[in-house]
C-alpha positions as a LaTeX table, in Angstrom:
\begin{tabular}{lrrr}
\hline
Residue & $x$ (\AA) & $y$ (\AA) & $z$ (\AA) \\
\hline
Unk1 & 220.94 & 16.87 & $-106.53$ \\
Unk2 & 219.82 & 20.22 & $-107.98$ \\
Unk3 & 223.08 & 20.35 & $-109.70$ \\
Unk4 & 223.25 & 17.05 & $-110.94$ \\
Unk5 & 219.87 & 17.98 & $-112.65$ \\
Unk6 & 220.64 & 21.29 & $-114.01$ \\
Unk7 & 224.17 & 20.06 & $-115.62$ \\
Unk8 & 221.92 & 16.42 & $-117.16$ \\
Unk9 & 223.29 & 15.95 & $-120.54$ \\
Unk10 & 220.05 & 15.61 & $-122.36$ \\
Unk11 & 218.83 & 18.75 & $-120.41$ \\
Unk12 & 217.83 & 21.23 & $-123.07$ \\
Unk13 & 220.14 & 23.62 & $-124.19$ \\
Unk14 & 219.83 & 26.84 & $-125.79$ \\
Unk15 & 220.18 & 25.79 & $-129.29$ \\
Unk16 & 216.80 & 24.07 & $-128.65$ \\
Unk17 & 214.87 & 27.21 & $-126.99$ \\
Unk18 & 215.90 & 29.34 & $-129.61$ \\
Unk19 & 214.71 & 26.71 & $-132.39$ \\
Unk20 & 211.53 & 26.45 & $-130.33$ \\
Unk21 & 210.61 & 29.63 & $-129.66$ \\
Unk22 & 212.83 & 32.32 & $-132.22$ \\
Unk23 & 211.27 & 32.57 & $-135.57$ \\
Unk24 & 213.81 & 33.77 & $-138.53$ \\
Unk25 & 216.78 & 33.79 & $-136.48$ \\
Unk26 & 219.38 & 35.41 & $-137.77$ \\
Unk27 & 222.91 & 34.41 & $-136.03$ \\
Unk28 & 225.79 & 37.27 & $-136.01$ \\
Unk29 & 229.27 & 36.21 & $-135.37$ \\
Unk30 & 232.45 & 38.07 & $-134.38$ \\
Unk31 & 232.90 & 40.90 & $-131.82$ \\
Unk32 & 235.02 & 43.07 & $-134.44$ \\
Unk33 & 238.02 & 42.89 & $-132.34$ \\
Unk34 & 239.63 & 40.01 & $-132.45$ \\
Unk35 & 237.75 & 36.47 & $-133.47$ \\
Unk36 & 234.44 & 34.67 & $-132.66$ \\
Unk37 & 233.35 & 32.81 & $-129.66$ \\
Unk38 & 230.67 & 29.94 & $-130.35$ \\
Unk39 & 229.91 & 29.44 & $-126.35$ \\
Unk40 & 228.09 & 32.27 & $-126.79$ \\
Unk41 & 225.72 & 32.33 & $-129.60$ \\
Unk42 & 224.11 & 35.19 & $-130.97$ \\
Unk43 & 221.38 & 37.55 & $-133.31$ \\
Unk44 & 218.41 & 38.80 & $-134.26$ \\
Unk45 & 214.84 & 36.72 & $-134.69$ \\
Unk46 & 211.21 & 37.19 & $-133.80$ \\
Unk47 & 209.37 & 35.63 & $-130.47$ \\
Unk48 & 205.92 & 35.64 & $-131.19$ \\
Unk49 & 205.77 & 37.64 & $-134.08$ \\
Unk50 & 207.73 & 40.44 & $-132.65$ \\
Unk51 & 211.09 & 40.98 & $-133.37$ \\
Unk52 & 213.96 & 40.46 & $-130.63$ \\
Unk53 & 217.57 & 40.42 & $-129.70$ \\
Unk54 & 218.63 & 36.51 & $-128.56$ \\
Unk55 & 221.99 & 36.26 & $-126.84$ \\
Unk56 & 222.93 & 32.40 & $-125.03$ \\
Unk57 & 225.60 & 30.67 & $-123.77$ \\
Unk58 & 225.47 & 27.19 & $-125.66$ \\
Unk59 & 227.51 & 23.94 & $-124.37$ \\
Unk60 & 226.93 & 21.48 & $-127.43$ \\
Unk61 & 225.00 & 18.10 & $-127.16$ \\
Unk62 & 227.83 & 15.93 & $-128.22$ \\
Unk63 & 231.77 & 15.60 & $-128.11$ \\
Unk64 & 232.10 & 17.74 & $-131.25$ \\
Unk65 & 229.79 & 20.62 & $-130.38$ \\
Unk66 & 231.07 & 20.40 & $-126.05$ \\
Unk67 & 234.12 & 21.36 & $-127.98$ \\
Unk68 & 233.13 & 24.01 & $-130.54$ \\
Unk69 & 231.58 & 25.66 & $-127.67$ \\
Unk70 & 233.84 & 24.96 & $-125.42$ \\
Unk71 & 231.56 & 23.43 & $-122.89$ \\
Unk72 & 229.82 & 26.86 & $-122.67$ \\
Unk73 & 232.74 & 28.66 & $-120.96$ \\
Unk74 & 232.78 & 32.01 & $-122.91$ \\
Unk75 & 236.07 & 33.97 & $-123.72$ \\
Unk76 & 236.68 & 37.77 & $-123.90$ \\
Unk77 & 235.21 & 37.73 & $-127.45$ \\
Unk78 & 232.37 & 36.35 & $-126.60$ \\
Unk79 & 231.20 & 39.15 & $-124.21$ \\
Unk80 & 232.27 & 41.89 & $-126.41$ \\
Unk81 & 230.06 & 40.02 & $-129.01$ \\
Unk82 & 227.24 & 39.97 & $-126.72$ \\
Unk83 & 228.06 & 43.86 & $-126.37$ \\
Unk84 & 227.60 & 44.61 & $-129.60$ \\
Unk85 & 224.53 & 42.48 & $-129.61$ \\
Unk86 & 222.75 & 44.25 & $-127.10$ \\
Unk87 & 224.18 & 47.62 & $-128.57$ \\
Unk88 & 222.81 & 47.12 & $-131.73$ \\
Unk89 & 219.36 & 46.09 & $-129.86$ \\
Unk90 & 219.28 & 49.05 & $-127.80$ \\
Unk91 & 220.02 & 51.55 & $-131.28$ \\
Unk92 & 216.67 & 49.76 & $-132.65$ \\
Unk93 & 214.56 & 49.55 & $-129.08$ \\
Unk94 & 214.24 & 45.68 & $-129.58$ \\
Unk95 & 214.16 & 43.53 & $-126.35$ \\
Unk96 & 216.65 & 40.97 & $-125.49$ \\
Unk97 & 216.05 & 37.81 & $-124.49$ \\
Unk98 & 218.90 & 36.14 & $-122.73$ \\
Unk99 & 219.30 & 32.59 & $-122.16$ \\
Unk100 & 221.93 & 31.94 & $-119.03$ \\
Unk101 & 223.61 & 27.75 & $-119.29$ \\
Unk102 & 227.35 & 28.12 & $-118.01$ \\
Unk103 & 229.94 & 26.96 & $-115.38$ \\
Unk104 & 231.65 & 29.82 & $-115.70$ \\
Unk105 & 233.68 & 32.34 & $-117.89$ \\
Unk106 & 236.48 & 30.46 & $-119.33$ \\
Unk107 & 240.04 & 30.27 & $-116.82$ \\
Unk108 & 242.55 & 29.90 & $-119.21$ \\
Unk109 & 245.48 & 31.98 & $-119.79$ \\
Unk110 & 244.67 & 33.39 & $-122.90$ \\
Unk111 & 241.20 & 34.61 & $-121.97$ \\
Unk112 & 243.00 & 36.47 & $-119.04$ \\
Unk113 & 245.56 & 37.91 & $-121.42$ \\
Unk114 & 242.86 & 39.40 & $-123.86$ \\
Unk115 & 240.94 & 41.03 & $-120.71$ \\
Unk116 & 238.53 & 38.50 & $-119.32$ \\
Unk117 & 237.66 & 40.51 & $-116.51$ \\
Unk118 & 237.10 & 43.70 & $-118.39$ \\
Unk119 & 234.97 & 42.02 & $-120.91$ \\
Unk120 & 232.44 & 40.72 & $-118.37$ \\
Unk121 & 232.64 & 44.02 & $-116.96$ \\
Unk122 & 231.61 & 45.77 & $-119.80$ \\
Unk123 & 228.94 & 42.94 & $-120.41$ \\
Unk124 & 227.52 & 43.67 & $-117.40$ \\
Unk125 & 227.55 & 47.28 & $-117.27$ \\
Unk126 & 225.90 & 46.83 & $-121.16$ \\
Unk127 & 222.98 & 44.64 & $-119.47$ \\
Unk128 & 222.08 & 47.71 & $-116.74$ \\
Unk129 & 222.27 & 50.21 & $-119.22$ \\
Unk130 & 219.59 & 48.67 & $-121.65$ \\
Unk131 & 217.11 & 51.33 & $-122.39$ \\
Unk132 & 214.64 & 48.47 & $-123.87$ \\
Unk133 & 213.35 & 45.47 & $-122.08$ \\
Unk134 & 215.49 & 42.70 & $-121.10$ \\
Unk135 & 214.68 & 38.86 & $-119.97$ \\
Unk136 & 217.24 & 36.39 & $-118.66$ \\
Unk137 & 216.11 & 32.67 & $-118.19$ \\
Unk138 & 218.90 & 31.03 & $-116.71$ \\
Unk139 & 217.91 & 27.44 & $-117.99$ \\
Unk140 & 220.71 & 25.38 & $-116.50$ \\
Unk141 & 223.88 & 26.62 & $-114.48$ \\
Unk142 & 224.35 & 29.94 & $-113.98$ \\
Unk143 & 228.09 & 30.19 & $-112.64$ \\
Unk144 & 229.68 & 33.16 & $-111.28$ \\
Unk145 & 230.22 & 36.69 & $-113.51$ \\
Unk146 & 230.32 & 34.37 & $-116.72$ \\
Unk147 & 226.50 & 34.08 & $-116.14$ \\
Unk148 & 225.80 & 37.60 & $-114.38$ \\
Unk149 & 227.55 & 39.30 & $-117.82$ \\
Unk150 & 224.49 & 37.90 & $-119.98$ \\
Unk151 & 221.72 & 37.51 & $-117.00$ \\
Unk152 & 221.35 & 41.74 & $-115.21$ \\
Unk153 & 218.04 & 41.50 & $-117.00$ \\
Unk154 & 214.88 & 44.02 & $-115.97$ \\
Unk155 & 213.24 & 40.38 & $-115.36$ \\
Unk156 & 215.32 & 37.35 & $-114.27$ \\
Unk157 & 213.85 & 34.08 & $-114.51$ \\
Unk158 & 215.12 & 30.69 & $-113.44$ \\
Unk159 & 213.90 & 27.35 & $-114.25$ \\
Unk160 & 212.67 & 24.99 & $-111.19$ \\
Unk161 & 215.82 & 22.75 & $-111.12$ \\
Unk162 & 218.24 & 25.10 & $-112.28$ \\
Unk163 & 221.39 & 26.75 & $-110.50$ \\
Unk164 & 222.82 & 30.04 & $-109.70$ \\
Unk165 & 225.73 & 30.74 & $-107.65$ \\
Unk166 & 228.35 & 32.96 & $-107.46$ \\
Unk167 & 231.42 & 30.68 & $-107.75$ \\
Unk168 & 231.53 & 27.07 & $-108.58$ \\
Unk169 & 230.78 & 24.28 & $-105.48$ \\
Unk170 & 234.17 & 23.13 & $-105.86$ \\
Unk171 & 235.94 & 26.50 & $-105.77$ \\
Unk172 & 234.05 & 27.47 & $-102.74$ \\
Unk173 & 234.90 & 24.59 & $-100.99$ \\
Unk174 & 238.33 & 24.88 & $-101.81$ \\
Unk175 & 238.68 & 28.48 & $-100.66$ \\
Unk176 & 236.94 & 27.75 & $-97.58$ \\
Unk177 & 237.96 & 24.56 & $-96.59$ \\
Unk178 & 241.08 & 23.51 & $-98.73$ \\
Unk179 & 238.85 & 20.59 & $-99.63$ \\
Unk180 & 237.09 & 20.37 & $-102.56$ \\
Unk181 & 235.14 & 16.80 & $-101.38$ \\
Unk182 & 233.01 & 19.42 & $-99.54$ \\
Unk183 & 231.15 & 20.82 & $-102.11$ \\
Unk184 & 228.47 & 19.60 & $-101.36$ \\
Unk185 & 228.60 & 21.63 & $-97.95$ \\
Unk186 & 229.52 & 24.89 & $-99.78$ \\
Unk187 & 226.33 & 24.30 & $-102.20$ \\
Unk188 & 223.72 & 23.83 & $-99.58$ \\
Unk189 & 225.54 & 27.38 & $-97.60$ \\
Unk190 & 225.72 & 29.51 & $-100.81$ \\
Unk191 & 221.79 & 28.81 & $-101.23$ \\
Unk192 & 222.19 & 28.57 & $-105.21$ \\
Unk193 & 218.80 & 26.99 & $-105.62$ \\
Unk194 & 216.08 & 28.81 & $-107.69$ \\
Unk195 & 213.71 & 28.41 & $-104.44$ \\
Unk196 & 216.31 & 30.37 & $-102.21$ \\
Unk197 & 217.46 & 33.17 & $-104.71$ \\
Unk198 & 213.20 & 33.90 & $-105.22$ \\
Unk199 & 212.95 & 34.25 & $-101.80$ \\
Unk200 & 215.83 & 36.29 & $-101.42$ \\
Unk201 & 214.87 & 38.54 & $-104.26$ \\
Unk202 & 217.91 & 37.62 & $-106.43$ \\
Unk203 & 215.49 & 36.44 & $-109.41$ \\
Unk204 & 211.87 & 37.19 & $-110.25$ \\
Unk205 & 210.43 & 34.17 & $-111.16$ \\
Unk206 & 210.89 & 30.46 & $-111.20$ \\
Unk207 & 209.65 & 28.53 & $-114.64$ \\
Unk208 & 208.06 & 25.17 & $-113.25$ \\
Unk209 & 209.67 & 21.71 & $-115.32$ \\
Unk210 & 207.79 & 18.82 & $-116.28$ \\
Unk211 & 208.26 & 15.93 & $-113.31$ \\
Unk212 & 211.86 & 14.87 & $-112.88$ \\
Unk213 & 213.64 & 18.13 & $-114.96$ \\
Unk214 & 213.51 & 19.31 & $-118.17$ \\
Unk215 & 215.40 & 16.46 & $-120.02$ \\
Unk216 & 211.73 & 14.39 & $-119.17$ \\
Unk217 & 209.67 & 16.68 & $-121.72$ \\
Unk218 & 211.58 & 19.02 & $-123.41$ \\
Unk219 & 208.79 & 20.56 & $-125.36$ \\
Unk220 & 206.68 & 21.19 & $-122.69$ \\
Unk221 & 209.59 & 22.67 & $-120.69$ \\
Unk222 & 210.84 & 25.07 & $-123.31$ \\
Unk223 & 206.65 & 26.14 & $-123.60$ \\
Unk224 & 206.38 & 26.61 & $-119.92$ \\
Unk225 & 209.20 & 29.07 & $-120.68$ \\
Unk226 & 207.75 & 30.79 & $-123.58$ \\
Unk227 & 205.07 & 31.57 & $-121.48$ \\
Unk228 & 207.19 & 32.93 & $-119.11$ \\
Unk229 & 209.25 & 35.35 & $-121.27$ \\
Unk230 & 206.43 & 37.02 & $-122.86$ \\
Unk231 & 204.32 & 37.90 & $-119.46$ \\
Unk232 & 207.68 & 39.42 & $-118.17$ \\
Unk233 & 208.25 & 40.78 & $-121.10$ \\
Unk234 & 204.28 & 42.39 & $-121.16$ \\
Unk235 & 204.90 & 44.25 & $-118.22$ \\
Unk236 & 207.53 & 46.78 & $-119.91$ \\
Unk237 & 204.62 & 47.03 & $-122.33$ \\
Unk238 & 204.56 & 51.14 & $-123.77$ \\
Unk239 & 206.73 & 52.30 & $-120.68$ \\
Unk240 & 209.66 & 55.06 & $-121.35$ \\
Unk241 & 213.13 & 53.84 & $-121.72$ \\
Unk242 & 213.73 & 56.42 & $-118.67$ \\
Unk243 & 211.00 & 54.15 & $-116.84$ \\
Unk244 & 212.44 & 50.75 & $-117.82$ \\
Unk245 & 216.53 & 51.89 & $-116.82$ \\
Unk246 & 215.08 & 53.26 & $-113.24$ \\
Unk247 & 213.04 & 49.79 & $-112.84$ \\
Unk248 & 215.92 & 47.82 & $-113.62$ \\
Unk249 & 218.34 & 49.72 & $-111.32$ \\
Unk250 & 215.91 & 49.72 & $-108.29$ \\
Unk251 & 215.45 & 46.00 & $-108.68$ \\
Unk252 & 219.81 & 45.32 & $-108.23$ \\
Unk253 & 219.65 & 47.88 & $-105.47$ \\
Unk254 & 216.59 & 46.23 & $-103.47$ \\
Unk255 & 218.33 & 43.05 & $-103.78$ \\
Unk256 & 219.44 & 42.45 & $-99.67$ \\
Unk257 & 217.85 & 45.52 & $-98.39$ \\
Unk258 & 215.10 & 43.72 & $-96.04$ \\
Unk259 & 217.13 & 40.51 & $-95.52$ \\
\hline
\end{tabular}
């Protein structure tokens, strides 16, 4: 049911959070290697006046967006974009605010043959090595390493109905039981609710949504989650980037240490 919520079609997507709460965005396309990657969607802006690096993974509202996007499943390009995003952010000490909405990286054959793997890799290892402030909201599916290359954030946030797991229900369930009718099985053991990953330390925070998900009141959702975002992001507030590198690395390594 949880996932059924999270992947609603009029759920809102990160298009609308950044419209809602990014003043003077200013998109940057291209990871200067080989081509650009619209499911993830990048730049520069201000949230609340101050100025910020925005990185999300977009799926598109209708057939011709789903497909520009490509239903949010990001390619090698679109990592090494994000890279360079959250290079250029850390050359300039401006915070990054990442917004988490995908199934997963995408599985075809040419995103393996221009070094999928490697890309989230470096993605990730880009995230932990942030010497500003970082934020991820995952504000819809987060699926396996496509999500964790955007989402090793000093604060992770998640909203109420949203998902996080480390490989699809399906895939699970196929791997496990050669069945993939029993994903429903695999979802409920893998514990990819935002209630279960708070209480196992895996994220920080869960945003609340308005009665019945997000899709019921969009613009009090993407408030709630404003609200959010800058009281995680006031509690880096004048601390060393030697401070806000050790906080972030002790929070991955607590994660499972007192389970």
């Amino acid at each position: 049911q949880k996932t059924l919520v999270a992947r609603h079609p009029q759920r809102p997507h990160f298009k609308d959070y950044c419209a809602a709460l990014i003043t003077e965005f200013t998109p940057l396309a291209g990871d200067r290697a080989f081509g650009e990657d619209e499911a993830i969607v990048g730049g520069f802006g201000r949230f609340r006046g101050e100025p910020v690096c925005v990185i999300g993974q977009e799926k598109g509202s209708t057939t011709e967006t789903r497909i520009r996007h490509n239903f949010g499943m990001p390619k090698p390009e679109g990592y090494r974009k994000a890279v360079r995003l959250m290079e250029l952010a850390d050359r300039f000490g401006l915070p990054v605010l990442s917004f988490v909405d995908t199934a997963g990286a995408y599985p075809g054959i040419e995103a393996e043959e221009r070094g999928q793997a490697e890309a989230i890799a470096r993605s990730t290892e880009a995230c932990l090595a942030l010497r500003c402030p970082s934020v991820a909201l995952v504000i819809g599916e987060g699926g396996s390493g496509g999500a964790i290359a955007i989402a090793a954030a000093s604060r992770v946030l998640m909203r109420e109905h949203a998902i996080d797991s480390v490989i699809s229900r399906a895939g699970a369930a196929s791997i496990l039981w050669r069945d993939p009718a029993r994903a429903q099985d695999a979802a409920t053991g893998m514990k990819i609710t935002a209630q279960d990953l708070l209480k196992f330390g895996v994220i920080d925070r869960i945003v609340t949504e308005p009665t019945g998900g997000a899709h019921r009141d969009p613009d009090v959702a993407i408030g709630r989650a404003g609200d959010a975002i800058a009281a995680a992001l006031s509690d880096f507030a004048g601390l060393p980037a030697d401070a806000i590198v050790a906080r972030r690395a002790e929070k991955y390594l607590a994660i499972g240490r007192n389970l």
